[in-house]
C-alpha positions as CSV (number, residue, x, y, z in Angstrom):
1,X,-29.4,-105.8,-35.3
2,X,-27.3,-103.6,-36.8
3,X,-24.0,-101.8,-34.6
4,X,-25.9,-98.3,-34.6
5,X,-29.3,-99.9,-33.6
6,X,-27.7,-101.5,-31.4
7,X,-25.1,-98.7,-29.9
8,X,-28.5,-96.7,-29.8
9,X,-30.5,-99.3,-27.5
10,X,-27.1,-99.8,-25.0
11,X,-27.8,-95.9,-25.0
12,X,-31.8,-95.8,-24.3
13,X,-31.1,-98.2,-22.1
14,X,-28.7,-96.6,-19.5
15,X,-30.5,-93.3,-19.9
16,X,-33.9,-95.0,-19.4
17,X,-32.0,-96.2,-15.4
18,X,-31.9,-92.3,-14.5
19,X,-35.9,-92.0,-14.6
20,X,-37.0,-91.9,-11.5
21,X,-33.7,-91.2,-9.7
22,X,-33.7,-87.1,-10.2
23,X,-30.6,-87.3,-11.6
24,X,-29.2,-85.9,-15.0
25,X,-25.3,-85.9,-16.2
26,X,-23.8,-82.9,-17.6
27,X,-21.0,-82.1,-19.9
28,X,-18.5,-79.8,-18.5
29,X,-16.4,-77.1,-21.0
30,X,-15.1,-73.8,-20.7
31,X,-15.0,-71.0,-22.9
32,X,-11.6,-69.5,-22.2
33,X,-12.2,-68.1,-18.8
34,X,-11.9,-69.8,-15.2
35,X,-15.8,-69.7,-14.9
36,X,-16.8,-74.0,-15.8
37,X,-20.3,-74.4,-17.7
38,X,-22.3,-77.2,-18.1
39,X,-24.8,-78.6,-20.3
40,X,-27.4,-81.7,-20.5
41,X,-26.0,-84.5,-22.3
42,X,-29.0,-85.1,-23.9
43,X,-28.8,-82.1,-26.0
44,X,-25.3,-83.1,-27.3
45,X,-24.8,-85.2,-30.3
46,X,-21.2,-85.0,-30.0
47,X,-18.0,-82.8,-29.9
48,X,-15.4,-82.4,-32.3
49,X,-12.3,-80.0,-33.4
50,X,-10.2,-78.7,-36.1
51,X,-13.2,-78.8,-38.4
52,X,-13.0,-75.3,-40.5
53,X,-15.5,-72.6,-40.1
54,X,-17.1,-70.5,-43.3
55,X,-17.2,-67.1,-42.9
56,X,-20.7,-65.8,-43.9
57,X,-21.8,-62.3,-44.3
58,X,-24.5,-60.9,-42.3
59,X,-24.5,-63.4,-39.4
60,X,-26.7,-62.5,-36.2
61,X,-24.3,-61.4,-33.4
62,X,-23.1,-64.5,-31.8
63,X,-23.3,-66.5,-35.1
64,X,-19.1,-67.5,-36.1
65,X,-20.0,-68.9,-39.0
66,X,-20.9,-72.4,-40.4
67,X,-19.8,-75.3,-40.6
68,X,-20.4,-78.8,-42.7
69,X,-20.7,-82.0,-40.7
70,X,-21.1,-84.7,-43.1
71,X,-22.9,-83.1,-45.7
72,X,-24.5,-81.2,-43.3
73,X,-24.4,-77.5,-42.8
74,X,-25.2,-76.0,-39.2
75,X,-24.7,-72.7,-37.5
76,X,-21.7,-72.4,-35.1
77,X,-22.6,-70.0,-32.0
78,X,-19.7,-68.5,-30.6
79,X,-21.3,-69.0,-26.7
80,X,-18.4,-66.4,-25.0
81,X,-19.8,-63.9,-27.3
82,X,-23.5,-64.9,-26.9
83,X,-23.1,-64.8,-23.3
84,X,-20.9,-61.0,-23.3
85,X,-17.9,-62.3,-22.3
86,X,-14.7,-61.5,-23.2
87,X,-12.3,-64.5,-23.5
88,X,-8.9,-65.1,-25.2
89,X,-8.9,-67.0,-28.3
90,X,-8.4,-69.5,-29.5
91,X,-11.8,-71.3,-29.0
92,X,-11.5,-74.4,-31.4
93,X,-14.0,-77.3,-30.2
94,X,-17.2,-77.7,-31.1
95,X,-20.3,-79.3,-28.9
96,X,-22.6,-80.4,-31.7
97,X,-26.7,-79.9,-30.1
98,X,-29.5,-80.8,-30.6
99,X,-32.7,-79.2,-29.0
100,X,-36.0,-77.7,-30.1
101,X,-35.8,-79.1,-33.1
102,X,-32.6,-77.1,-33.7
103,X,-29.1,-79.0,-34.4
104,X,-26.2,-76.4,-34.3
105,X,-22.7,-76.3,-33.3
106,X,-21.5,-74.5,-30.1
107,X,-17.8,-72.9,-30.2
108,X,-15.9,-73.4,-26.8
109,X,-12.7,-73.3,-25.6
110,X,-12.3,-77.1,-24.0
111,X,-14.4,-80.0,-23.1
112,X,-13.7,-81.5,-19.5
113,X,-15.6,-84.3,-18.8
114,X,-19.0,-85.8,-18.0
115,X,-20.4,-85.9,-14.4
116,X,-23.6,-87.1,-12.9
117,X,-24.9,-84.6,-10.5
118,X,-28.4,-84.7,-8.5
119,X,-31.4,-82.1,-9.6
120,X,-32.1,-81.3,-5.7
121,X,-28.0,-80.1,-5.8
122,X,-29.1,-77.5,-9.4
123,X,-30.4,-74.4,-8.1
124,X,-32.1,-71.6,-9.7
125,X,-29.5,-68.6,-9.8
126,X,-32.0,-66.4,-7.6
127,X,-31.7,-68.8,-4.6
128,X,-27.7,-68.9,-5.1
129,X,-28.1,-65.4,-4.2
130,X,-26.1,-64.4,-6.8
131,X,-26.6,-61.8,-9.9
132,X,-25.9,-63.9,-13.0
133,X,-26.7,-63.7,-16.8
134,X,-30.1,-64.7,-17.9
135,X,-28.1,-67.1,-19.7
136,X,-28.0,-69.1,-17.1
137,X,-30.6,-71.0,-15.9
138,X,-29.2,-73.1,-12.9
139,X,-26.0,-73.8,-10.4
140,X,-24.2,-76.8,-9.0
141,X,-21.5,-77.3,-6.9
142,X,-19.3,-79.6,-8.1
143,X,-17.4,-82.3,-4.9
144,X,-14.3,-79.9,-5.5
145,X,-16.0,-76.8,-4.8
146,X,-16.4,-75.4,-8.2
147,X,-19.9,-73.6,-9.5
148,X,-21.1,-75.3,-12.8
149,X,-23.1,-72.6,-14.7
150,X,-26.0,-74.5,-16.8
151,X,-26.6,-72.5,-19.8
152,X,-30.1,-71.8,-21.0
153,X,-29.7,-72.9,-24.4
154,X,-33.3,-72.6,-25.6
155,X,-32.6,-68.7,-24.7
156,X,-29.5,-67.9,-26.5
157,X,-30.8,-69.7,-29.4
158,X,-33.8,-67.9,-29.1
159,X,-32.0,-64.7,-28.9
160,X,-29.8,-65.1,-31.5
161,X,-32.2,-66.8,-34.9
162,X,-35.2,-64.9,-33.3
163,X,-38.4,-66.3,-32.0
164,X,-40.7,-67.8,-34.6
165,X,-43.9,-65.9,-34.9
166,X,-47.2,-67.0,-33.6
167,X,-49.1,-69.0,-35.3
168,X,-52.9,-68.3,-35.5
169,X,-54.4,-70.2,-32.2
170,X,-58.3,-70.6,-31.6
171,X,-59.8,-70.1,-28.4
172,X,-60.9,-73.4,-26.6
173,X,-64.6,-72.8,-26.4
174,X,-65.8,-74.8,-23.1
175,X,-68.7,-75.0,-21.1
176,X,-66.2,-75.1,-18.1
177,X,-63.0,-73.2,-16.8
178,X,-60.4,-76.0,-18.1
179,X,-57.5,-74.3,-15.6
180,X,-53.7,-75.6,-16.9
181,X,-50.7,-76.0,-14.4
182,X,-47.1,-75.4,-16.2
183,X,-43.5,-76.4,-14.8
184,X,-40.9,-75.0,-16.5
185,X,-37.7,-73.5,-15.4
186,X,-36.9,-71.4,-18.6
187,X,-38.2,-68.3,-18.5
188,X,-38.5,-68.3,-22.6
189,X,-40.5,-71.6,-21.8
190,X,-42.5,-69.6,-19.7
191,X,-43.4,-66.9,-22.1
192,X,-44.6,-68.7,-25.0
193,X,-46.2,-70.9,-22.6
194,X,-48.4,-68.4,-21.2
195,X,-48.7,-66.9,-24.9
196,X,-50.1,-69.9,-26.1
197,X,-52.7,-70.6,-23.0
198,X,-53.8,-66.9,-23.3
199,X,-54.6,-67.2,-26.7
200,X,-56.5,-69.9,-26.2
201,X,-58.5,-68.4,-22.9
202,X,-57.0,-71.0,-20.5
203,X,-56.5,-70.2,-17.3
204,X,-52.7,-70.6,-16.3
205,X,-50.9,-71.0,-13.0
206,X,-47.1,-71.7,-13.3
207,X,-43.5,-72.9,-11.2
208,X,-40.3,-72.3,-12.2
209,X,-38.7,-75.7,-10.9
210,X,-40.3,-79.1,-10.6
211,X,-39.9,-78.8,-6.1
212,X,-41.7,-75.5,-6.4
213,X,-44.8,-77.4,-8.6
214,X,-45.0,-80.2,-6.6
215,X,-45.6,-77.9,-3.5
216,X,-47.8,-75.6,-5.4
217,X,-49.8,-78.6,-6.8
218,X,-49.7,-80.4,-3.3
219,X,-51.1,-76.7,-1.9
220,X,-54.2,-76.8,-5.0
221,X,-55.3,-80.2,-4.0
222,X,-55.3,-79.9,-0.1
223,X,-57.2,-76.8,-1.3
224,X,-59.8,-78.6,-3.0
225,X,-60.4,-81.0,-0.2
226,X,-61.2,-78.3,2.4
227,X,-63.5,-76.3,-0.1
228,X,-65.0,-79.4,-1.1
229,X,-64.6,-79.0,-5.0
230,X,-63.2,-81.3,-8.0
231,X,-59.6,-80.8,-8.6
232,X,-60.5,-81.1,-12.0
233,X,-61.9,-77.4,-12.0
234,X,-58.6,-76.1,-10.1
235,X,-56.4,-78.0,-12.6
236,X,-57.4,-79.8,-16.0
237,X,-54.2,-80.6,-17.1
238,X,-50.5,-80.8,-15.9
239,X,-47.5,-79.5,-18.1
240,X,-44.2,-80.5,-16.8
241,X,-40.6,-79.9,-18.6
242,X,-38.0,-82.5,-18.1
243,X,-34.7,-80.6,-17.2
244,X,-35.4,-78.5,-14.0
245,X,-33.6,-77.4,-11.1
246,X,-34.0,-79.1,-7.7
247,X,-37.1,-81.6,-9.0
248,X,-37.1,-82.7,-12.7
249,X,-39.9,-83.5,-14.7
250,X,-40.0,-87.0,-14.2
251,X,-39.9,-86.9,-10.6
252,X,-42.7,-84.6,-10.4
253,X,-44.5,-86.8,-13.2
254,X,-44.3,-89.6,-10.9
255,X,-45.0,-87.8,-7.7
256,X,-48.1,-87.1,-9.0
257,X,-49.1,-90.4,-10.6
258,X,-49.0,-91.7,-7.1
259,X,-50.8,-89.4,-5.6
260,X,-54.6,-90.2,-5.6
261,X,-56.1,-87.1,-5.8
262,X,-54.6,-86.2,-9.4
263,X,-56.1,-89.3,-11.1
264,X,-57.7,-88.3,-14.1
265,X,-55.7,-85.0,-14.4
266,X,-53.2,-85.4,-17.6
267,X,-49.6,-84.9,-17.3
268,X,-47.9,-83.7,-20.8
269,X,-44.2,-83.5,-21.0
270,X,-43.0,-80.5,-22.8
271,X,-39.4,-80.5,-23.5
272,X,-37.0,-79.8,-26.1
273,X,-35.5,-83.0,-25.8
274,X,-37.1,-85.0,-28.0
275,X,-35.0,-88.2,-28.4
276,X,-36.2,-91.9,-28.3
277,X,-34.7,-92.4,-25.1
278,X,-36.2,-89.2,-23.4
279,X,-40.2,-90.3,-24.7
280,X,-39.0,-93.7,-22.8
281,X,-38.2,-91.9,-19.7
282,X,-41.2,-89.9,-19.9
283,X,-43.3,-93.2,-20.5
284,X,-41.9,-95.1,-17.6
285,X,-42.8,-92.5,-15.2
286,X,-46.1,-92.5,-16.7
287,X,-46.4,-89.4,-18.5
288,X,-49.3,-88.9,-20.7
289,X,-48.2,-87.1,-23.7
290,X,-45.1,-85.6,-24.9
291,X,-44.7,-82.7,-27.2
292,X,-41.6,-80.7,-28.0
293,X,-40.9,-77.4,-27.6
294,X,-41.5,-75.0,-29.0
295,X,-44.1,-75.3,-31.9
296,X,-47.3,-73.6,-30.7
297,X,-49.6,-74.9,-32.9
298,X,-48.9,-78.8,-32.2
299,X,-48.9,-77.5,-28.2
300,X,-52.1,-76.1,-28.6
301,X,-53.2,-78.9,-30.5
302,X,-52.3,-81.4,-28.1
303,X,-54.1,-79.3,-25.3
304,X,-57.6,-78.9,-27.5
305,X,-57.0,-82.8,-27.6
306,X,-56.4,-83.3,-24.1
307,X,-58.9,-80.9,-22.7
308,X,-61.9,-81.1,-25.3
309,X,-61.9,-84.7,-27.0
310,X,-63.8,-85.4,-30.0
């Protein structure tokens, strides 16, 4: 086996001991300012400095420039200006990402460290009671007393190359309602979730963290006992993300696997983290599918698969 197989395994392996345990471990940076950010360090390939940026003319707002990473050129987001903020140069390291089948470079100001925190510690902003940026899609407190802002980074890459248009999508044609449950604690997630479902006349229900599905889902089934019908027609098929505040996707994934009355209701994992050691995560919690965010036409693919075999 060669080092990097083997560096790679070491890594699948560790990350693989965090199913289960609702857990996740975030990098820490700053962009310049007091305020500390955060992000999953599953997204990040790696950081680095001093490496020159190209000016390039007619950039998105946000864009700095690019950059060449061994032959390879990627975008470099300046995130204090992507988020509004005004912060004193210089920002010279770079957090290298990796999401939504996306790699780009994000400008900060200083990389901290790496600590592991506990999803039912993240909250949403709204039950902070806070108003934040719609950047941000989550809070922790950190043992010290410091707030850790975790950056939607779907949305600000979203916001600044654009969405991608969407695709052509059929209607599933059914002789049943086939009623889809979503998870997903992005409210971009959300949309293009919804987008996709309407477009193919599913019915939708959704949560915006894995705590509120699980109590929603929990509320459906007890639901379906007293009125005496098959889950089945309340909810076909589950779609869960993996990062969410207060209950991730694998918790909820396996919260439902051992609960009963879900069995033979289909859980898909939907993320934009894509890696080997995320699909092994997803697998040991016993996820059915996985499919990454956000290509509409292999989502509703999958769900035409799931819901209307051949």
């Amino acid at each position: 086996m060669s080092q990097a197989s083997y560096k790679l395994m070491n890594m699948v392996d560790e990350k693989t001991r965090l199913a289960g345990s609702n857990k996740m471990e975030l990098l820490l940076f700053s962009l310049g300012s007091t305020e500390v950010f955060g992000i999953n360090v599953f997204k990040v390939r790696e950081v680095c400095e001093s490496i020159p940026i190209t000016k390039t003319p007619n950039m998105p707002n946000g864009v700095e420039g690019i950059i060449s990473l061994r032959g390879i050129i990627l975008p470099v987001l300046d995130l204090a200006t992507c988020l509004n903020m005004y912060c004193e140069p210089p920002r010279t390291k770079l957090i290298i990402t990796e999401f939504s089948s996306h790699t780009q470079a994000f400008l900060v100001a200083d990389v901290d460290r790496i600590v592991r925190v506990d999803w039912e510690q993240v909250k949403s902003p709204q039950s902070i009671g806070q108003g934040h940026s719609s950047m941000i899609t989550a809070l922790t407190e950190l043992p010290d007393g410091k707030l850790v802002s975790i950056l939607d980074v779907e949305q600000i890459l979203g916001d600044v190359i654009g969405e991608p248009e969407m695709p052509a999508i059929e209607p599933l044609i059914s002789e049943t309602p086939k009623p889809v449950f979503f998870a997903d604690d992005s409210a971009l997630a959300r949309k293009r979730i919804a987008e996709v479902l309407d477009r193919m006349s599913l019915p939708h229900q959704s949560a915006n963290n894995g705590r509120e599905a699980w109590e929603k889902l929990r509320n459906i089934a007890s639901r379906a006992d007293s009125d005496k019908v098959d889950l089945k027609e309340l909810v076909s098929l589950i779609l869960v993300d993996a990062e969410m505040p207060e209950m991730d996707g694998y918790v909820l994934t396996r919260h439902i696997k051992e609960d009963g009355r879900f069995k033979g209701i289909p859980v898909v994992m939907h993320s934009s983290l894509s890696s080997l050691a995320n699909k092994k995560l997803g697998q040991q919690v016993g996820v059915d599918a996985y499919v990454a965010k956000f290509h509409a036409d292999e989502l509703s693919v999958m769900l035409t698969n799931m819901l209307h075999p051949a």
